[in-house]
N, CA, C and O atoms as a DFTB+ gen file, in Angstrom:
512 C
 N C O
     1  1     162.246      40.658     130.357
     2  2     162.244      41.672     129.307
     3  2     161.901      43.008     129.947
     4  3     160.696      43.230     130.066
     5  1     162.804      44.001     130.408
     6  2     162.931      44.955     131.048
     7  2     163.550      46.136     130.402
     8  3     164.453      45.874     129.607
     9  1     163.236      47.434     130.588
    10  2     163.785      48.410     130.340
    11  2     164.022      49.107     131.023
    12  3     162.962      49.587     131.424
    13  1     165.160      49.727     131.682
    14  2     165.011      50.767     132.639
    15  2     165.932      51.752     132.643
    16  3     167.135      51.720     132.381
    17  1     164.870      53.064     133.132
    18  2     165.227      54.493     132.456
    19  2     165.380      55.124     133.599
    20  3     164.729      54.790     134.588
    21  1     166.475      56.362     133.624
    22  2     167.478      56.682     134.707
    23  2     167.492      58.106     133.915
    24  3     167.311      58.516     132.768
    25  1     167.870      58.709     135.430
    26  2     168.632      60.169     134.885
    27  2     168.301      61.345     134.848
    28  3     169.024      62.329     134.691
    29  1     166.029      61.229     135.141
    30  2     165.710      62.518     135.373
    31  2     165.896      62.576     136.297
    32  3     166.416      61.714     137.005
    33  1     165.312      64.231     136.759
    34  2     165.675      65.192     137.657
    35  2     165.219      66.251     137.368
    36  3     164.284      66.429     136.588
    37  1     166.034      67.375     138.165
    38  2     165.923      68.969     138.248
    39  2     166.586      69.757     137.617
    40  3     167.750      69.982     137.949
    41  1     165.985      70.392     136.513
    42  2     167.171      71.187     136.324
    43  2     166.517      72.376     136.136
    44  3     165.294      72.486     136.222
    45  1     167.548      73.603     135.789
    46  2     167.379      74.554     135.075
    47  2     167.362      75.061     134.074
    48  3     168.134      74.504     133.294
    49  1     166.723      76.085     133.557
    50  2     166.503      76.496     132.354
    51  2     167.641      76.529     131.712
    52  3     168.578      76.916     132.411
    53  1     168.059      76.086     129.925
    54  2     169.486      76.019     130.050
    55  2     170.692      75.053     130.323
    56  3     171.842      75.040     129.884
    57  1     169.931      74.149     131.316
    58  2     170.579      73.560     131.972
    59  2     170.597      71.986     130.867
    60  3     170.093      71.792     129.760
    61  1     171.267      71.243     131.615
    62  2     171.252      69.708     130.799
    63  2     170.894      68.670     131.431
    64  3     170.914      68.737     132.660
    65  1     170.625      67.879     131.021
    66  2     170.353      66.166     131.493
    67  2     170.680      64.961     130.469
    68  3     170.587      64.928     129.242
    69  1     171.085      64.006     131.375
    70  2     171.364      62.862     130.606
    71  2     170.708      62.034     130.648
    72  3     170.881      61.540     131.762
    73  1     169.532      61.140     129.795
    74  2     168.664      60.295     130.459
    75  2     169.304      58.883     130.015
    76  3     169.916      59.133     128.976
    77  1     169.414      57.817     130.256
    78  2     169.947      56.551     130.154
    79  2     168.524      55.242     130.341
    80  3     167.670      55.301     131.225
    81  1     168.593      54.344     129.454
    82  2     167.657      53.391     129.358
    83  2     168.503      52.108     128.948
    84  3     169.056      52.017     127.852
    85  1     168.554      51.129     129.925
    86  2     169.484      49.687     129.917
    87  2     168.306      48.794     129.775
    88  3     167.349      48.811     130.549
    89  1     168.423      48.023     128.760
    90  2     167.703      46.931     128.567
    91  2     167.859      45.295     129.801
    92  3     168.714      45.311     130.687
    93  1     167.292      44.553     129.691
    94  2     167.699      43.638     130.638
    95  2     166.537      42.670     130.240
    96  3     165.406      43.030     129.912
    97  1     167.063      41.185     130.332
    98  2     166.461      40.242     130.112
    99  2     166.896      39.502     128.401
   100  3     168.007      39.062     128.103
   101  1     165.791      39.543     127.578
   102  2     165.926      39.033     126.403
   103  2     166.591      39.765     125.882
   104  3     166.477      40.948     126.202
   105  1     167.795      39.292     124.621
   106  2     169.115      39.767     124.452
   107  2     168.006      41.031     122.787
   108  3     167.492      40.657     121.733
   109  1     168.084      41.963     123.205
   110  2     167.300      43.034     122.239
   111  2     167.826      42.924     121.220
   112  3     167.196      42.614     120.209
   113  1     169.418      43.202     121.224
   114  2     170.104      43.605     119.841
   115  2     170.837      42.371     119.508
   116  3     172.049      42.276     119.316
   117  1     169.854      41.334     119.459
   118  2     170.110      39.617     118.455
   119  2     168.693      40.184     117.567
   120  3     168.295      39.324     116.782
   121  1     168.179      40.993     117.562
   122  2     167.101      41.169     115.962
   123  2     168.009      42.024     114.998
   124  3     168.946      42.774     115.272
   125  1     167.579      41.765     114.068
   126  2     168.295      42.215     112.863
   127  2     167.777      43.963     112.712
   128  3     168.502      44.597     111.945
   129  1     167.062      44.464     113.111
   130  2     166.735      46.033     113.121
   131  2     165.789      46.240     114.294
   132  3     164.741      45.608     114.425
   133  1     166.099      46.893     114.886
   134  2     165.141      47.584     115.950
   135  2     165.160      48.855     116.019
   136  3     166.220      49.293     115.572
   137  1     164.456      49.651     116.381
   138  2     164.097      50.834     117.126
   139  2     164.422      50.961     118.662
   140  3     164.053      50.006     119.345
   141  1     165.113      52.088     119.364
   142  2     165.181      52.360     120.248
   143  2     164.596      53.712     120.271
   144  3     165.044      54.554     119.493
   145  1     163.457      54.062     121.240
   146  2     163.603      55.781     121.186
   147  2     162.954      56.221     122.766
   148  3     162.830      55.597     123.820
   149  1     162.699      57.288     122.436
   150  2     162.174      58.094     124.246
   151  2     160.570      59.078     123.367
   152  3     160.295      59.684     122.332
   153  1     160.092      58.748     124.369
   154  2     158.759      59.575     124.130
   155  2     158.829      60.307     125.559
   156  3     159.402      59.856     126.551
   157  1     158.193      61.423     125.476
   158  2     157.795      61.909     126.964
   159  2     155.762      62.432     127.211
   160  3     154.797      62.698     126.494
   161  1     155.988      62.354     128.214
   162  2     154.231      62.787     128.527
   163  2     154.119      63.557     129.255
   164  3     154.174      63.096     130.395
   165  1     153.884      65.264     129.187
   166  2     153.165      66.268     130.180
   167  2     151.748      66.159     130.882
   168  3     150.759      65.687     130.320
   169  1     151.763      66.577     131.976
   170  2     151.141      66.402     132.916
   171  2     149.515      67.061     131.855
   172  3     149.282      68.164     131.361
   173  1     148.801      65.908     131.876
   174  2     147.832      66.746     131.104
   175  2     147.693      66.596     129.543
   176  3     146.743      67.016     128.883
   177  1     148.822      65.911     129.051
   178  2     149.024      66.047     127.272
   179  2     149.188      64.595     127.264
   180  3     149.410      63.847     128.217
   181  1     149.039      64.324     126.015
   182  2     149.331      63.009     125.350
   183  2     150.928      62.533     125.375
   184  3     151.762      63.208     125.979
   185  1     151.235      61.466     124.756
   186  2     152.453      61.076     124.846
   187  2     152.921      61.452     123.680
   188  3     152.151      61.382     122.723
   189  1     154.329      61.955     123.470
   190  2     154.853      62.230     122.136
   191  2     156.002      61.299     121.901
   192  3     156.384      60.369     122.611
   193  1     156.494      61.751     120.722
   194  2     157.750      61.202     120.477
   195  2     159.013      62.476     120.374
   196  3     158.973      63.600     119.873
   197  1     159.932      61.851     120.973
   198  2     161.016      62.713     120.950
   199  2     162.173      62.654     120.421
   200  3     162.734      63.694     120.078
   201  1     162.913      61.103     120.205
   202  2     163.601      60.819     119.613
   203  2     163.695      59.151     119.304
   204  3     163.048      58.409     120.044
   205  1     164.587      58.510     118.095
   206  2     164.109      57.035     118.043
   207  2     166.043      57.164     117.165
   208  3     166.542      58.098     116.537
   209  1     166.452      56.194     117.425
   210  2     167.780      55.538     117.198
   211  2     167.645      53.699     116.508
   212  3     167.273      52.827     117.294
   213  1     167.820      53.506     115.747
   214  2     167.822      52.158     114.962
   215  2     169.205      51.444     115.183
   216  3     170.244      51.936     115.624
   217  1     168.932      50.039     114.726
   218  2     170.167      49.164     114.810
   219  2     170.696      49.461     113.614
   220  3     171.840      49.891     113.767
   221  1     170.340      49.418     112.404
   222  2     170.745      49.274     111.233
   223  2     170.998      51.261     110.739
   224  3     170.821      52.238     111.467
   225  1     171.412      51.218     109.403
   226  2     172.482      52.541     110.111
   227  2     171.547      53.802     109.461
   228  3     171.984      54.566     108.602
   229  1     170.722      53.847     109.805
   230  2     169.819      55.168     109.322
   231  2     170.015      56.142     110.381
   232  3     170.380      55.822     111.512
   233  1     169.684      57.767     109.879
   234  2     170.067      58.821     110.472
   235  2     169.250      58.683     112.071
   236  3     168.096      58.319     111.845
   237  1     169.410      58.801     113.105
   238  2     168.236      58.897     114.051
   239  2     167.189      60.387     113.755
   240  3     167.635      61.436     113.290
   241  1     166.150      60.220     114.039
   242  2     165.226      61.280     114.098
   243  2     164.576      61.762     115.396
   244  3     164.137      61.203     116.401
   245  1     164.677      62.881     115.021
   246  2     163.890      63.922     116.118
   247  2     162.678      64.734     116.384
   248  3     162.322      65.584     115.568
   249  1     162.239      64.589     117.122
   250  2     161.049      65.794     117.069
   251  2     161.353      66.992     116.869
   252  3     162.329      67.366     117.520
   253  1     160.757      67.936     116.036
   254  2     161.603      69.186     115.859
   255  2     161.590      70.215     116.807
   256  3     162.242      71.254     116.708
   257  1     160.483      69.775     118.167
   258  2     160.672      70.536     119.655
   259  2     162.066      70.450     120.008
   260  3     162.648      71.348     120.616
   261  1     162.482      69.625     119.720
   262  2     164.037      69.513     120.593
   263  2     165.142      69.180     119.370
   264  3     166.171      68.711     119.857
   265  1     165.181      69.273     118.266
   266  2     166.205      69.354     117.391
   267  2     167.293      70.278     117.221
   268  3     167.143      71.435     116.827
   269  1     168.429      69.729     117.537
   270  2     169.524      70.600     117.596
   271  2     170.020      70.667     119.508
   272  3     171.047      71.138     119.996
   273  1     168.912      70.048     120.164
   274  2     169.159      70.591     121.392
   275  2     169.309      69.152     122.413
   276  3     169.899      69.201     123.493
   277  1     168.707      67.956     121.899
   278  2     168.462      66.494     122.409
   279  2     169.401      65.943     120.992
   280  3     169.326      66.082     119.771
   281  1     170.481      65.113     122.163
   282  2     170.747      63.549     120.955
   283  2     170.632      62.753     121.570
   284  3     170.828      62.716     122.785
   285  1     170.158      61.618     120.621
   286  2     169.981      60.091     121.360
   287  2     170.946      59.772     120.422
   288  3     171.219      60.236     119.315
   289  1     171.546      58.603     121.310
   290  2     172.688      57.307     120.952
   291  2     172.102      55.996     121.390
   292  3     170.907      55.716     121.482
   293  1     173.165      55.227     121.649
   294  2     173.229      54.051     121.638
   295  2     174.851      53.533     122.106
   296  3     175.875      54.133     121.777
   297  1     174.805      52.400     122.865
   298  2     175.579      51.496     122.817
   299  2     175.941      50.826     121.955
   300  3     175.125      50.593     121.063
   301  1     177.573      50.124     121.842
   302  2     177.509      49.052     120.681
   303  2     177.062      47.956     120.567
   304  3     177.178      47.228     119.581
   305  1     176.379      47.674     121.789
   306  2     175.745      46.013     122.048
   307  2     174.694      46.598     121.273
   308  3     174.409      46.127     120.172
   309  1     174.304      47.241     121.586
   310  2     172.472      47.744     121.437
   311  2     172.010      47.593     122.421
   312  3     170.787      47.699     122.329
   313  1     172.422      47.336     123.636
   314  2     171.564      47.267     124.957
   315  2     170.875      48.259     125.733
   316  3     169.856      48.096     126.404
   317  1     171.767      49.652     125.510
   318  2     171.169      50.906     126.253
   319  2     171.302      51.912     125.249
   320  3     172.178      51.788     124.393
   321  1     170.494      52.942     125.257
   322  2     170.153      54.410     125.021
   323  2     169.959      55.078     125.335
   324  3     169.125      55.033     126.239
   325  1     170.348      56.007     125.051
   326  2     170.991      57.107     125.767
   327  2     170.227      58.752     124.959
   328  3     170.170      58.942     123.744
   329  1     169.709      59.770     126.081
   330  2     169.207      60.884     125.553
   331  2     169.883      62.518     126.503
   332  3     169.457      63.169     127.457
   333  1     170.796      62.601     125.823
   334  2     171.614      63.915     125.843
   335  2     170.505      65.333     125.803
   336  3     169.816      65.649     124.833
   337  1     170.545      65.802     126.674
   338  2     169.678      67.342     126.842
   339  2     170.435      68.381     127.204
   340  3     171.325      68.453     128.051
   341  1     169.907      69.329     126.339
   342  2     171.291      70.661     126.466
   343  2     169.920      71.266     126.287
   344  3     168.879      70.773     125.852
   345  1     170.266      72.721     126.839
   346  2     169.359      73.601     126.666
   347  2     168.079      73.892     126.999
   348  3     167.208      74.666     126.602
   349  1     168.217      72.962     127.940
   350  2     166.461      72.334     128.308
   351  2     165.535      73.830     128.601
   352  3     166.153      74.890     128.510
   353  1     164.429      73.847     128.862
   354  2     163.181      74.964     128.822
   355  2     162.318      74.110     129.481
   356  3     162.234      72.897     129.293
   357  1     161.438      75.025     130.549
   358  2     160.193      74.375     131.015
   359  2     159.223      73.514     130.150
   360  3     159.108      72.379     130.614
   361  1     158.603      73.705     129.190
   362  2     158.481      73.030     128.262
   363  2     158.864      71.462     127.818
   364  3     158.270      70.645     127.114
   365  1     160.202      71.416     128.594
   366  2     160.721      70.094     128.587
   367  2     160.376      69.063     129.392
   368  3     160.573      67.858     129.232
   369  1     159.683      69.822     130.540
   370  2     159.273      69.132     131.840
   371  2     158.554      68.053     131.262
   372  3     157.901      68.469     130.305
   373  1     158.393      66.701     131.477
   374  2     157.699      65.672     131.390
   375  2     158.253      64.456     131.891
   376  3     159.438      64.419     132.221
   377  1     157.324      63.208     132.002
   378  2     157.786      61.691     132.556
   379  2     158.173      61.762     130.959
   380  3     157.412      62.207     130.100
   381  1     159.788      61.129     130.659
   382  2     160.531      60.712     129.602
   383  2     159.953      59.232     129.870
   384  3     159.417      58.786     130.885
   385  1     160.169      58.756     128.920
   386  2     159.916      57.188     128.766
   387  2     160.624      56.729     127.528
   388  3     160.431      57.139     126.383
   389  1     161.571      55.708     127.975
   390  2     162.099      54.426     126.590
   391  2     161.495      53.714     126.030
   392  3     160.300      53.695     126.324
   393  1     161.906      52.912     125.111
   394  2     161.257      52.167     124.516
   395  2     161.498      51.629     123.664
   396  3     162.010      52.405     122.857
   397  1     161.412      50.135     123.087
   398  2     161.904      49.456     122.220
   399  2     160.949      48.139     121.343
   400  3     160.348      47.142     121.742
   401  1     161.215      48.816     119.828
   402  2     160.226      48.000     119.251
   403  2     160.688      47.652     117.847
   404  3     161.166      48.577     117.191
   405  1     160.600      46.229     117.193
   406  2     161.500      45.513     115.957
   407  2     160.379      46.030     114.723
   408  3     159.226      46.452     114.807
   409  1     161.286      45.786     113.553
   410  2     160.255      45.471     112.410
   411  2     159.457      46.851     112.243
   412  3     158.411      46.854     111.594
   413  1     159.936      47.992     112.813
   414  2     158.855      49.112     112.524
   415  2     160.052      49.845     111.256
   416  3     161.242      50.128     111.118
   417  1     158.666      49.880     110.497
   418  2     158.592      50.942     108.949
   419  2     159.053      52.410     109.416
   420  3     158.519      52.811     110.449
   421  1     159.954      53.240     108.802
   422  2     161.070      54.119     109.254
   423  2     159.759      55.162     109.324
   424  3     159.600      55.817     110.354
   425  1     158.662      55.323     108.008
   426  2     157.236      56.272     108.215
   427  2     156.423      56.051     109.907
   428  3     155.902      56.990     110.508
   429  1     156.462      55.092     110.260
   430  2     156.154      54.789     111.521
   431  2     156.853      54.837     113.142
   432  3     156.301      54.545     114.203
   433  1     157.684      55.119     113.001
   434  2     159.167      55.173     114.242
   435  2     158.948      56.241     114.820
   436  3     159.803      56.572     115.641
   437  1     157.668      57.233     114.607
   438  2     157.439      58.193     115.630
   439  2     156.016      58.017     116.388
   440  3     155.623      58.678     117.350
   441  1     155.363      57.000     115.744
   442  2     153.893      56.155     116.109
   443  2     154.695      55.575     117.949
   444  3     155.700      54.866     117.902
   445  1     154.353      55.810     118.776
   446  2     154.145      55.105     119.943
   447  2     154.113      53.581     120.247
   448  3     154.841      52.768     120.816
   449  1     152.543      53.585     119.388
   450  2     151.954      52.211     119.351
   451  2     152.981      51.206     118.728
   452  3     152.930      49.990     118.913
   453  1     153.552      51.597     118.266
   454  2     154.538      50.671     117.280
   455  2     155.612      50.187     117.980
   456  3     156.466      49.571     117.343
   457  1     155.794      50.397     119.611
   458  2     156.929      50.090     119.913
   459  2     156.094      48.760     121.138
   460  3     155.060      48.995     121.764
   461  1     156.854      47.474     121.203
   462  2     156.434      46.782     122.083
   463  2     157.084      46.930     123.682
   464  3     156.650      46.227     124.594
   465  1     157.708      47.505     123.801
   466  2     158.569      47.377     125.351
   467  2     158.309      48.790     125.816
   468  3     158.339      49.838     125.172
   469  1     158.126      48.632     126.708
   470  2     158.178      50.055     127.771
   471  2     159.093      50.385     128.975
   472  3     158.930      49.663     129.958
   473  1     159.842      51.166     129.043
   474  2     160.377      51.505     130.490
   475  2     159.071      52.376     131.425
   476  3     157.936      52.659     131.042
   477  1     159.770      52.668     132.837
   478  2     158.101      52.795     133.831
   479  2     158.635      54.608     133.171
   480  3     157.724      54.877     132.387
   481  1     159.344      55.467     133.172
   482  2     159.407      56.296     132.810
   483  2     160.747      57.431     134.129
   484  3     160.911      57.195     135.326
   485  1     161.262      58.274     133.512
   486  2     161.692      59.195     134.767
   487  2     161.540      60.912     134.227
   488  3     161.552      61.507     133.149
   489  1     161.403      61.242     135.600
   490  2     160.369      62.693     135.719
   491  2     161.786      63.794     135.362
   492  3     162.764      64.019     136.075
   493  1     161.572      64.139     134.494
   494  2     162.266      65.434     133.940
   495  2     161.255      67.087     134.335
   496  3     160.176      67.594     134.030
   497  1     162.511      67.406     135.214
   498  2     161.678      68.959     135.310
   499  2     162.462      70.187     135.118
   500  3     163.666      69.946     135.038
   501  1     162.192      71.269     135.031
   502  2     162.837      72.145     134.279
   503  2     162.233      73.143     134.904
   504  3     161.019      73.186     134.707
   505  1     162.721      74.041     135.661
   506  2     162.470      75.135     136.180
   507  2     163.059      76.703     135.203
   508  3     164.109      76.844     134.576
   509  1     162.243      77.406     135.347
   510  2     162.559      78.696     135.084
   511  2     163.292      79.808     135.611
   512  3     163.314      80.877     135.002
């Protein structure tokens, strides 16, 4: 039961990134609803939430730091997710991290704690 997250890097202000998270091991999307999303953590700050994508067909949600500017998707298996960055700002700099967790209440899908799987994370940086 693995997650693994791909794709940071360097960029520039402005600039974009694609972050990618492939599941591996136990087959994820055989549950009837899950959560997929990305949190990130600055050097120094807590962990947030940034975006979360479901199996079942509700809108995905965003943090409103990056709304309009980050989309997350999905595969049709449900195996990987995917986080689109346009526009990025120093600000953006952080370890991104995936994550995947069943059975969470749509009021809760920006709670952390609520997700059981973790990817190790990849370092997004953003220069000025």
């Amino acid at each position: 039961v693995q997650l693994q997250a791909s794709g940071g890097g360097l960029a520039q202000a402005g600039g974009s990134l694609r972050l990618s998270c492939k599941t591996s091991g136990r087959a994820f999307s055989t549950f009837r609803d899950y959560a997929m999303g990305w949190f990130r953590q600055a050097t120094g700050k807590e962990r947030e939430f940034v975006a979360t994508i479901r199996r079942s067909g509700y809108t995905p949600a965003y943090a409103d730091s990056v709304k309009g500017r980050f989309t997350i998707s999905r595969d049709n298996a449900g195996n990987a997710v995917y986080l689109q960055m346009d526009n990025l700002g120093p600000s953006d700099t952080a370890v991104y991290y995936c994550a995947w967790g069943k059975g969470i209440i749509l009021s809760s899908q920006r709670d952390p704690t609520q997700y059981e799987h973790w990817g190790q994370g990849t370092l997004v940086t953003v220069s000025s």
